[in-house]
N, C-alpha and C positions, 0 to 999 in steps of 0.2 A: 599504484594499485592499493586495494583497501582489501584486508585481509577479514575475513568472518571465521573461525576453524580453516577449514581447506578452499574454500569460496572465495574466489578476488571479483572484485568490482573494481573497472577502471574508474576515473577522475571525473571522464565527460562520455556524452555516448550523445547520437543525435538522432531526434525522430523528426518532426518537423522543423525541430532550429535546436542547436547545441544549448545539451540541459547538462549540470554539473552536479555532482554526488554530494548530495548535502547530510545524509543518515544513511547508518548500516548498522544491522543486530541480528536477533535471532527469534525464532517464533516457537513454540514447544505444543507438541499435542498430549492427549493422554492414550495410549494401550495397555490394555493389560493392567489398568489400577497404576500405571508408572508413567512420570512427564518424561517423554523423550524432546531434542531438540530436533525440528521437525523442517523448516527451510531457514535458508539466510535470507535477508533482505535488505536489499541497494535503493534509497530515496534519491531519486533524480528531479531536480528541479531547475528552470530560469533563472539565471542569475539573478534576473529584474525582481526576484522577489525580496532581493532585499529591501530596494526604494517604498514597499508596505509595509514594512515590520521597525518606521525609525523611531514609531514612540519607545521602543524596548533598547535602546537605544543605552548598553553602563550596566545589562543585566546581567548577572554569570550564567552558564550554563543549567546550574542549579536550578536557580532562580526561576529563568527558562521553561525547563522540563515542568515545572509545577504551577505554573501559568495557563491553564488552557485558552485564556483570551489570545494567546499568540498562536494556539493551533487554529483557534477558529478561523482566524484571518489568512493563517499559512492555507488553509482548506480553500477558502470562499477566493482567496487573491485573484486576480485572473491573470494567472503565467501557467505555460503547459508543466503537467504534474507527470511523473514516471516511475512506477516502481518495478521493478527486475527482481524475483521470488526463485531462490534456486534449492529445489526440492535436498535437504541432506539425509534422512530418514523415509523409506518406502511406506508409502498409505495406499489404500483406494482412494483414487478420485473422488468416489464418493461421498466418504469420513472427511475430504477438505470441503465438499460442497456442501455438505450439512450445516458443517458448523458456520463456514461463511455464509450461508441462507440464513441460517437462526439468529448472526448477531442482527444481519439487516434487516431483518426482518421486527427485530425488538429496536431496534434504533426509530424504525419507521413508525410504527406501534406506538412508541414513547412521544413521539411528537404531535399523535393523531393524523396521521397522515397516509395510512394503510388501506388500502382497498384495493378494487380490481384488478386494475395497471400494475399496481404493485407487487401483486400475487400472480400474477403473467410473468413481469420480467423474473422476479426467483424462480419459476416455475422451469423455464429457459434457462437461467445459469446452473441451476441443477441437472436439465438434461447437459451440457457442458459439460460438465463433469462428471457425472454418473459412470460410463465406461471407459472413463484413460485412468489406466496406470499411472500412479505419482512414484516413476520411480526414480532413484538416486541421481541427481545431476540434471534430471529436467525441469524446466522453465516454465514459470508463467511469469504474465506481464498485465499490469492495468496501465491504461494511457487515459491520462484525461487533457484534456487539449481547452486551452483560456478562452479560445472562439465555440468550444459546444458545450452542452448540458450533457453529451451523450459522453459513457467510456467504453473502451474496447479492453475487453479480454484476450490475453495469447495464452496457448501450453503448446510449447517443442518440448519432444521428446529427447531432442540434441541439446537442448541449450543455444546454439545457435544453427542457423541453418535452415533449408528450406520446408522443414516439417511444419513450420511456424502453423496452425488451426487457430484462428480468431473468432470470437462473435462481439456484438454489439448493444450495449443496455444500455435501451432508449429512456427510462423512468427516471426523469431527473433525481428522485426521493431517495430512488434504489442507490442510486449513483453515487447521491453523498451522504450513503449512510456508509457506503463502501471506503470513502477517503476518511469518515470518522474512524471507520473498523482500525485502519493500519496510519493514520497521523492523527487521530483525534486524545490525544495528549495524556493525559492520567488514565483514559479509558480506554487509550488502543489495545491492541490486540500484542504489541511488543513492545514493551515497557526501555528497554535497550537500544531499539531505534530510535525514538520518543526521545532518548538520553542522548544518543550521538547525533540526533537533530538538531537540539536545545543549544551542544556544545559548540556544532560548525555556527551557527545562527549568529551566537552569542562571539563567537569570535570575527563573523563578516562584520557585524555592528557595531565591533571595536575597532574597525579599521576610519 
């Protein structure tokens, strides 16, 4: 198990085929004028994504972390991707779906690629959000699967268990502006996962 403060993340966990824990860190929001630490976060990925990443192939972790051309390809690779988000600080739903709205929303913006479609699916992951309670120990989940453009949203209330509520963003643009949010390298959202990615990567590619 991989320790985050009081947060364990197992090794491997399986959704469509067993994906292994490649990063874990932490994500901080602001209240009150003060950055509290706000969920942990478990990066699950395909083993297979090592066989795209051998030009990096002698980098240190360091080295790694401050590469974004290695996140791009971690992003775009096509192996199922899985992150596991376990709330440690109580927010509104809300206050998380703002701020995840606004960065993809500037990611999408940034690239010229913001319209309609794309102000639909935020429009939806916002109602998602809007009324759950982000309270202490509950879950959410983004799946993004190597066979589709589309990902799935979860939030348990449990962390595990059958409360599991999913929806589905079909906007391919929304989708990977959302994998930039939380692996997209010097710009993500958690600088610390970013870093215990860099580290595992960098040590699979020494093998």
């Amino acid at each position: 198990m991989a320790m985050v403060g009081d947060v364990s993340f197992p090794p491997h966990i399986t959704t469509t085929k067993p994906l292994s824990l490649v990063g874990h860190g932490i994500t901080e929001v602001e209240l009150h004028s003060q950055r509290h630490k706000f969920t942990a976060v478990g990066v699950y990925i395909d083993p297979k994504i090592i066989t795209h990443l051998q030009q990096w192939k002698g980098k240190s972790g360091m080295e790694l972390a401050e590469d974004n051309a290695i996140f791009d390809r971690v992003i775009s690779a096509p192996v199922d991707k899985y992150l596991r988000i376990v709330v440690t600080k109580e927010i509104k739903g809300i206050q998380y779906g703002v701020e995840l709205v606004r960065a993809v929303k500037d990611k999408v913006v940034a690239e010229h690629k913001y319209g309609d479609e794309e102000d639909m699916a935020l429009v939806e992951i916002m109602e998602f959000f809007r009324f759950r309670p982000l309270n202490k120990d509950s879950v959410l989940t983004f799946s993004f699967l190597a066979t589709s453009n589309i990902a799935e949203i979860g939030f348990s209330s449990q962390g595990y268990g059958d409360d599991m509520t999913t929806m589905k963003v079909l906007n391919r643009n929304a989708v990977e502006a959302m994998k930039k949010w939380y692996l997209g390298g010097t710009k993500a959202y958690s600088p610390s996962t970013i870093l215990s990615l860099a580290n595992t990567l960098a040590s699979e590619l020494s093998k």
